[in-house]
C-alpha positions in Angstrom: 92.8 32.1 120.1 95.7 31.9 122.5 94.1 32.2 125.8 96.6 33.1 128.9 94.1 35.2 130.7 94.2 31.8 133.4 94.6 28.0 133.9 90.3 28.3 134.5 90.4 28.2 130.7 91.0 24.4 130.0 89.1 22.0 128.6 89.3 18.6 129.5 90.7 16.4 127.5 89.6 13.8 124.6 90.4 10.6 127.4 88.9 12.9 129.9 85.5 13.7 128.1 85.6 10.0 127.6 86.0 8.9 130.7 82.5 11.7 132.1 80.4 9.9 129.0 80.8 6.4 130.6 80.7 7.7 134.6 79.0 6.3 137.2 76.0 7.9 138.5 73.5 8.6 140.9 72.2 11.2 143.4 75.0 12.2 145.4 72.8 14.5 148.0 71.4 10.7 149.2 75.2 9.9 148.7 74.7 7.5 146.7 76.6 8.8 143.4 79.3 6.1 143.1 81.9 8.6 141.1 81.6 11.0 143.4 82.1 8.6 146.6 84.9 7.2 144.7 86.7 11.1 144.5 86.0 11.8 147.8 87.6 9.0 148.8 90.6 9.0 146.2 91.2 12.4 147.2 91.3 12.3 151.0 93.5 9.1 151.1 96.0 12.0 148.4 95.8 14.4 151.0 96.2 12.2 154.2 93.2 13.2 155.7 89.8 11.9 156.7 87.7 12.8 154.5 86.6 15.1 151.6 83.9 16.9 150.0 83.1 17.3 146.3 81.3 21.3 145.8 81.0 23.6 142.6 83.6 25.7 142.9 86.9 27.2 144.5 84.8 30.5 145.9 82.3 28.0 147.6 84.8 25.7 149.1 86.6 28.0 150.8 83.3 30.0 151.8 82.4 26.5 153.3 85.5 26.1 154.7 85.5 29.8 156.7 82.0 29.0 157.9 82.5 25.6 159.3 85.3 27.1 161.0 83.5 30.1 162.3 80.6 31.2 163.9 79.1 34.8 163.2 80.9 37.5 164.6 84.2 35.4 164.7 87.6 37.1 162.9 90.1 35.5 160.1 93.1 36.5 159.1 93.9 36.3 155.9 96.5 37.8 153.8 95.8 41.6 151.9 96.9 39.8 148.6 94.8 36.4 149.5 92.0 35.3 147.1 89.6 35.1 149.4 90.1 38.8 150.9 90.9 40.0 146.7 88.1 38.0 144.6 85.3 36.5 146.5 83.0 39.0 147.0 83.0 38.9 151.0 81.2 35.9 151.2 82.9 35.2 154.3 81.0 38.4 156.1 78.3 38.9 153.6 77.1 35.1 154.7 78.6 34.2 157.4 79.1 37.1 159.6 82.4 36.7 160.0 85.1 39.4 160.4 88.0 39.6 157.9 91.8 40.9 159.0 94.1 41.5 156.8 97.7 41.1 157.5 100.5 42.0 154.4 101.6 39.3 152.5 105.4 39.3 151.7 106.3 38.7 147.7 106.7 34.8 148.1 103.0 34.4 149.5 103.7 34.0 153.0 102.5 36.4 156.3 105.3 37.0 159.0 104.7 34.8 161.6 105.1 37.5 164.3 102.4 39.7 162.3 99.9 36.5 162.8 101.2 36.5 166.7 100.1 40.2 167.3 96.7 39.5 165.0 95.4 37.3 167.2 92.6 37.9 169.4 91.6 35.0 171.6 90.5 37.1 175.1 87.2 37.5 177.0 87.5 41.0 176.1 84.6 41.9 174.6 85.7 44.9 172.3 87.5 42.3 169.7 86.0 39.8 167.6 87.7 36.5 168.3 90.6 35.0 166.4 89.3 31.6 165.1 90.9 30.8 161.8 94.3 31.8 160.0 93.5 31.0 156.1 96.8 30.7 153.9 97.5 30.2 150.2 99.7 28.1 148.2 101.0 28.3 145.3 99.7 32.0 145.7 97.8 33.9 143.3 98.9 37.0 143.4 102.4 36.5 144.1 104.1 35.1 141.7 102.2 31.9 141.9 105.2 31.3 144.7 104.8 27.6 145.6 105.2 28.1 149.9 107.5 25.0 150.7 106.7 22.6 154.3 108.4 24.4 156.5 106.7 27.5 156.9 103.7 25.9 157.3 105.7 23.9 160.2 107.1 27.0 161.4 103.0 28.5 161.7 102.1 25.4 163.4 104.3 25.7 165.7 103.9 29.3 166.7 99.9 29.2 167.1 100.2 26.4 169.1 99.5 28.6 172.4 96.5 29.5 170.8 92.6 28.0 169.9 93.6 28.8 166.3 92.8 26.8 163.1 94.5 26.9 159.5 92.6 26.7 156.5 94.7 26.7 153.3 93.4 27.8 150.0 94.9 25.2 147.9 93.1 26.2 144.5 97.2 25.5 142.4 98.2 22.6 145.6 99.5 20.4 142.7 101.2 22.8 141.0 103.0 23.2 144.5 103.8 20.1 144.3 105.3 19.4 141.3 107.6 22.7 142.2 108.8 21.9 145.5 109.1 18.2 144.6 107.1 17.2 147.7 103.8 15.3 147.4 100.3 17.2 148.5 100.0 15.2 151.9 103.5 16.6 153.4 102.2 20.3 151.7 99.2 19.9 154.0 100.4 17.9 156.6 100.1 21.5 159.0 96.9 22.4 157.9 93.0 21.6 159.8 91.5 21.8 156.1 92.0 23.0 152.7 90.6 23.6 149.1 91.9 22.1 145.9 90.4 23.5 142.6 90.1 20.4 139.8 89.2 23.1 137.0 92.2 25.3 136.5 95.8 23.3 136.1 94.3 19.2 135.9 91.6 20.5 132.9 88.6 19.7 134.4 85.2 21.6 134.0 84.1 22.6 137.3 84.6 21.6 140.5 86.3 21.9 144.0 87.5 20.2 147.2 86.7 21.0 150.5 89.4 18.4 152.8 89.4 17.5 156.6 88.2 15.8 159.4 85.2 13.6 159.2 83.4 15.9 162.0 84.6 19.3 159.2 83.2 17.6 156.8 80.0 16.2 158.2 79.2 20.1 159.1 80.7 21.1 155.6 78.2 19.0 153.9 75.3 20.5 155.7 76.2 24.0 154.7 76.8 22.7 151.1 73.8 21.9 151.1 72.1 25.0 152.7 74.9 27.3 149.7 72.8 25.4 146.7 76.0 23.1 146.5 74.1 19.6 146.1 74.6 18.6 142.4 72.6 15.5 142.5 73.9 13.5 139.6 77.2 15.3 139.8 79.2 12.2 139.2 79.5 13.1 135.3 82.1 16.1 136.6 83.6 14.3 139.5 84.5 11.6 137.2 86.7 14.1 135.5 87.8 14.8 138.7 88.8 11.0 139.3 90.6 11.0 135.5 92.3 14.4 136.7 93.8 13.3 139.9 95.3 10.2 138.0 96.4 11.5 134.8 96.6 15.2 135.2 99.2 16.3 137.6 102.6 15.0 136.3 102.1 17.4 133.2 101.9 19.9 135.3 105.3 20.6 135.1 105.1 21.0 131.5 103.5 24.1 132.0 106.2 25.5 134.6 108.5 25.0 131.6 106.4 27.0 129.5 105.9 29.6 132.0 109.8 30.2 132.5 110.6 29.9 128.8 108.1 33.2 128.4 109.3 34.9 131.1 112.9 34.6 129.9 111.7 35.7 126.1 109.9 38.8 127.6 112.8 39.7 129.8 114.6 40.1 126.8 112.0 42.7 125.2 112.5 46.3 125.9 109.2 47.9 126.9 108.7 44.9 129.2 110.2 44.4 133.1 109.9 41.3 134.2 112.3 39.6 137.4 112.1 35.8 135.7 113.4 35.0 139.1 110.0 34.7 140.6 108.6 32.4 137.9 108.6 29.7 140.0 105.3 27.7 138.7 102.7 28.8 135.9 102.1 31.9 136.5 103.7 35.0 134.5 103.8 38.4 135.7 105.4 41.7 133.8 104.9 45.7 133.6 104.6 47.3 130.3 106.9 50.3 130.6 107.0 51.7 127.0 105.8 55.5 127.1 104.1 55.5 123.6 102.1 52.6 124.6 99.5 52.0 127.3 97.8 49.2 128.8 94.5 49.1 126.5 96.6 49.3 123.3 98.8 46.5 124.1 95.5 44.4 125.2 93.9 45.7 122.2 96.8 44.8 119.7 97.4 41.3 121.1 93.7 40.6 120.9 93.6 41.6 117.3 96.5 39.1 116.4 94.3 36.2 118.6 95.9 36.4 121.7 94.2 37.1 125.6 96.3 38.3 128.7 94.9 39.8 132.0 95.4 42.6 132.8 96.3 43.3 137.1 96.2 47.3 136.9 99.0 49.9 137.2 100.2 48.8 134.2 100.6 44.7 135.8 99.9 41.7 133.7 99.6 37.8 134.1 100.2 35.2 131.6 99.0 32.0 132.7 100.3 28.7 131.2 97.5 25.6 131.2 96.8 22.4 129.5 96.6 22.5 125.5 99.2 25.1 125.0 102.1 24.0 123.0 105.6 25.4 121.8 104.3 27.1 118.8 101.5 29.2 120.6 104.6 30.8 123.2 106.2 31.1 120.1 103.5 33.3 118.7 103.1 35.4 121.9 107.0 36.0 121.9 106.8 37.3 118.1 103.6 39.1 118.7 104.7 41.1 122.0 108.7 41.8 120.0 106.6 43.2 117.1 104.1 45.5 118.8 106.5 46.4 121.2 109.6 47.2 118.3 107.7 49.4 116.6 
């Protein structure tokens, strides 16, 4: 099965299984798991900050992140097209109390800075929840994967300055940032008071989040870890994949870009399928299916039957996603697959 449905869809590899069968262990809620110190660590001194925190997943890092930030009844703003607005289930004000706006995200990820200018709320008046946290994406899910380069991030800095306002950026693809802008992680967050890197989706690893910041974020990060279920105990078996990941996994990244732009410009050249190969910028793939005789469920349906997954965004939108243990042939395959059903 060729799986593009997402990058979540790795599985480490043989080194990388390796490398969990002989990790370090012990209880990391005591702190005292070596592998998982040892991430922490390795990963904070990547990201030039203070310190770091090793949680289950993407959705619970940046949940803790929000909630160290905010206190009930505080307000984020977030983008409409944002991950944590789109597919986290409103942990953020089912849990925390905290009140979402949304502002529009353009089609390169980013929110107009003036939008964020007129969002915020930080007043005695008591009609309006108050402004606390601005949470940002990069690269960004939803559009395009767009990889957001440093000097927007500068430019945000420097225009919330007036105000009590922290940033929070959902870093889930940072490295595939990265390796598109040519810029390494610590300039990418050099603007931002925390962030969240996901170790499962592009470096192949099983599970497994970061939650980055100050030693103070972190010390209350840890807390509400704890208090989400987060504490893993002898979670250094996957943080040592995380460890292997951070060394060996983010060079071949790139890799995947390639394969990403060589299927975008084979499906531009498909009628049926609209694609602008323009704003393949990283690893993800997006195209409408605009063929009358065929709809949405059919195309799923005939890729499936001929081994192949896609998602499927609605209104007739889908993503390809390029990952770890794809190769030439298997984009090969999709490109015949998609010109025969498509053809006929």
């Amino acid at each position: 099965m060729i799986d593009l449905r997402s990058d979540t869809v790795t599985l480490p590899s043989p080194e990388m299984k390796e490398f969990m069968f002989n990790a370090s262990i012990g209880d990391d809620v005591y702190g005292e798991d070596p592998s998982v110190n040892l991430l922490e660590n390795k990963t904070c001194d990547l990201f030039g900050k203070e310190d770091a925190l090793f949680v289950p997943s993407g959705t619970m890092a940046n949940l803790i992140s929000v909630l160290t930030h905010c206190d009930r009844g505080d307000e984020i703003l977030l983008g409409n097209q944002s991950h944590i607005f789109k597919y986290e289930a409103g942990g953020s004000s089912v849990l925390g109390g905290v009140h979402s706006h949304q502002l529009n995200n353009n089609d390169d990820g980013t929110i107009d800075i003036n939008d964020i200018l007129l969002a915020v709320n930080d007043t005695e008046d008591t009609h309006y929840a108050k402004t606390k946290l601005l949470c940002l994406e990069n690269t960004h899910n939803r559009c395009y994967g767009s990889a957001i380069p440093v000097k927007y991030f500068q430019d945000v800095r420097d225009a919330i300055k007036p105000h009590a306002l922290k940033i929070h950026l959902d870093g889930a693809r940072i490295f595939n940032a990265s390796v598109a802008l040519n810029k390494p992680v610590d300039k990418l967050v050099e603007n931002v008071d925390s962030l969240s890197c996901c170790l499962s989706k592009g470096l192949s690893c099983p599970s497994g989040s970061m939650v980055i910041g100050t030693k103070k974020f972190i010390s209350k990060a840890r807390r509400l870890r704890k208090m989400l279920g987060g504490g893993m105990r002898q979670s250094g078996i996957m943080a040592s994949a995380g460890i292997y990941a951070l060394d060996y996994m983010i060079d071949r990244l790139k890799e995947d870009h390639i394969n990403a732009q060589n299927l975008s410009n084979e499906i531009s050249k498909i009628n049926g399928l609209e694609i602008d190969t323009t704003k393949v910028k990283t690893n993800l793939v997006f195209f409408k299916l605009t063929k009358d005789n065929l709809n949405a469920n059919q195309l799923m349906k005939k890729l499936y039957e001929e081994d192949i997954k896609i998602d499927y965004k609605g209104n007739n939108i889908f993503r390809m996603v390029t990952h770890y243990g794809l190769k030439n042939n298997h984009i090969e395959k999709v490109v015949k697959t998609f010109k025969l059903i498509l053809n006929k």
